[in-house]
C-alpha positions in Angstrom: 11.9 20.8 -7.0 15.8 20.6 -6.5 14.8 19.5 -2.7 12.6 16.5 -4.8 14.8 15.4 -6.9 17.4 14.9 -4.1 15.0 13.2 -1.8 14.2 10.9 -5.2 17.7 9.7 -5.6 18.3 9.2 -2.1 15.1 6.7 -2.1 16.0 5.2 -5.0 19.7 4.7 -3.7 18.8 3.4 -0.5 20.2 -0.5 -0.2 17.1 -1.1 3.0 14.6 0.4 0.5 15.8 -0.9 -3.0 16.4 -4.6 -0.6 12.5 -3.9 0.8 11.0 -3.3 -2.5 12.8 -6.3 -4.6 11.5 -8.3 -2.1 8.3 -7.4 -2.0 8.1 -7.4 -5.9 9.2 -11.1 -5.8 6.4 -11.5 -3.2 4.0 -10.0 -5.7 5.4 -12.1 -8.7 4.7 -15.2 -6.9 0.4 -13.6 -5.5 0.0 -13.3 -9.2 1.5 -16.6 -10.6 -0.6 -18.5 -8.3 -3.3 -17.4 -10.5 -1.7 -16.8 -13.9 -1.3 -19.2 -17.1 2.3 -20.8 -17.0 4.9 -18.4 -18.4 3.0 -15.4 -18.3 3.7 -13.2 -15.0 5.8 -10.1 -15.8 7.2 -7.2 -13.9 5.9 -4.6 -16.6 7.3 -1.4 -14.4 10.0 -1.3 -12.7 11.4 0.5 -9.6 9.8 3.9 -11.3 9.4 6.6 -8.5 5.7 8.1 -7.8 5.4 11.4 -6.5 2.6 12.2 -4.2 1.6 15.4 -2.3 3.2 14.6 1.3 5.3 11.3 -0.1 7.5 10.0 -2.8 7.2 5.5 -3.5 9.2 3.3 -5.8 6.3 1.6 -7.7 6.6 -1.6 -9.9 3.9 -2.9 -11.5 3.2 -7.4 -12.0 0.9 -8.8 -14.3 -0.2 -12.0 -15.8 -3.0 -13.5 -17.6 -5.5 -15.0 -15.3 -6.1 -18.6 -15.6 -9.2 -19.7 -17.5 -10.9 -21.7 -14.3 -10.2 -19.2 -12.5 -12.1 -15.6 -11.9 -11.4 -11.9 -10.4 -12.4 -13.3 -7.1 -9.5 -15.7 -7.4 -7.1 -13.1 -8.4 -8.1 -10.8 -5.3 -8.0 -13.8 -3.0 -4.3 -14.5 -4.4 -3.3 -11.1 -3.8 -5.0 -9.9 -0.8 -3.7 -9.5 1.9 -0.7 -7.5 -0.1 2.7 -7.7 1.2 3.7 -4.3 0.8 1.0 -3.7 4.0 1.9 -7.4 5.9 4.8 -8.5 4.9 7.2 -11.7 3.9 6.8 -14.3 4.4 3.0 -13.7 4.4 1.6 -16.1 6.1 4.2 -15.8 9.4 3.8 -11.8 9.0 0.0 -11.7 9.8 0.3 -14.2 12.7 3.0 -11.8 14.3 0.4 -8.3 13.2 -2.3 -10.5 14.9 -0.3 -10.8 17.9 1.2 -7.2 18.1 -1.6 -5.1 16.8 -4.1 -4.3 19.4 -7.0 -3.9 17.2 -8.0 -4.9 14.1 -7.0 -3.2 11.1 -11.0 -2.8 9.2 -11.1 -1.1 6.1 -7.0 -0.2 6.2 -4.8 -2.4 3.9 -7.8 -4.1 2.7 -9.1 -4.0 -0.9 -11.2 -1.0 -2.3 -12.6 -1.2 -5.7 -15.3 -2.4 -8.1 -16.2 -5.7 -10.1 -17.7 -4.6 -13.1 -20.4 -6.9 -15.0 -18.1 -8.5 -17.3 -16.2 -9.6 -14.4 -13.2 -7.2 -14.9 -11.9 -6.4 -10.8 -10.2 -2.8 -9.9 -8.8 -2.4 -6.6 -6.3 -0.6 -4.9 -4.7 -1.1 -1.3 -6.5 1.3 1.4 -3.7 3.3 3.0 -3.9 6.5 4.6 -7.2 5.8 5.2 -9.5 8.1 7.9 -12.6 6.6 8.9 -15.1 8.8 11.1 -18.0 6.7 13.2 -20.1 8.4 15.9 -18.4 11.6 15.9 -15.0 10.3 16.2 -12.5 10.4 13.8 -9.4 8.1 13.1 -6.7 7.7 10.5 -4.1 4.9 10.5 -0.9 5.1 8.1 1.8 2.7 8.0 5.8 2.1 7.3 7.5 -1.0 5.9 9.6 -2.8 8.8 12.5 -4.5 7.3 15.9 -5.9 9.8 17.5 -2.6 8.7 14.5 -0.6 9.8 15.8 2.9 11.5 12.8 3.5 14.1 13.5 7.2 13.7 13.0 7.3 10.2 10.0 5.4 10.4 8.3 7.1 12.4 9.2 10.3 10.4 7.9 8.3 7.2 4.3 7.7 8.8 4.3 11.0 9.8 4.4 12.3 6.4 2.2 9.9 5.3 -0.4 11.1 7.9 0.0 14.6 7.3 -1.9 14.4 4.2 -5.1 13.3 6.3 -4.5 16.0 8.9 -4.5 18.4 5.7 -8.0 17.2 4.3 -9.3 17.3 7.9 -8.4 20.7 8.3 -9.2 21.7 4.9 -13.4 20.2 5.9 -13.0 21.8 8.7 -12.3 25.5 6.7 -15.4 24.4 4.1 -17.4 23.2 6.9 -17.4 26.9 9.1 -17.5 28.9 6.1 -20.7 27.3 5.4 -21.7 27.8 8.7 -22.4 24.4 9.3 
């Protein structure tokens, strides 16, 4: 806990990641007015730390009301891709992931959710996501890249990020031979 609450001030102190996350909350201000009525986008959380089981994140949260002729569809095509997982400015960003990245990303950093029948849309961002397809298992986990980027650190950041899927694998792994499966 007193290791916790150190490693939360330090992310919270940190210019690269306070610099990273401002801009990437600008970045989701302007996804959601591109959909929203005039005047009504809103940061409604703000720079609020989330504790997970392998990592800590500085979450904000936007929000605006949706245009009448427009739907969820709308709203998810605005959004999606999100910049926390391609980056500013957006459109540049995937040219150069297209370029680097030597295979395509499926499932990770896309959208996972539901569209109910009243047309309400819930999604979250697939990270830490561990797909397995003819016997062979893969995870992919990822870190922000910003000009003040320490490739150490990153590294070490989707390392932690990973371990969490080496855990559940091991963990199905237990279940799976004391079932004798």
């Amino acid at each position: 806990p007193e290791e916790d609450a150190k490693l939360e001030q330090d992310l919270v102190n940190d210019p690269k990641e306070q610099a990273e996350h401002v801009m990437l909350v600008d970045l989701g201000r302007n996804d959601v007015g591109r959909v929203s009525e005039f005047g009504t986008v809103e940061v409604v959380e703000k720079m609020n730390i989330h504790r997970f089981s392998h990592v800590m994140h500085i979450v904000s949260r936007v929000r605006g009301k949706l245009r009448s002729d427009l739907d969820c569809i709308d709203a998810l095509k605005s959004c999606f891709p999100a910049g926390t997982v391609s980056g500013a400015p957006k459109i540049r960003a995937m040219e150069l992931i297209s370029g680097y990245e030597n295979q395509r990303r499926n499932v990770y950093a896309g959208a996972v959710g539901y569209i109910d029948l009243s047309g309400n849309l819930d999604v979250c961002i697939a990270i830490r996501t561990l797909f397995a397809r003819d016997g062979v298992i893969n995870w992919q986990a990822g870190a922000g890249i910003v000009a003040d980027s320490i490739p150490r650190l990153e590294s070490k950041e989707i390392n932690n990020k990973s371990a969490v899927l080496r855990n559940a694998l091991e963990l199905a792994e237990v279940v799976d031979e004391d079932s004798g499966n």
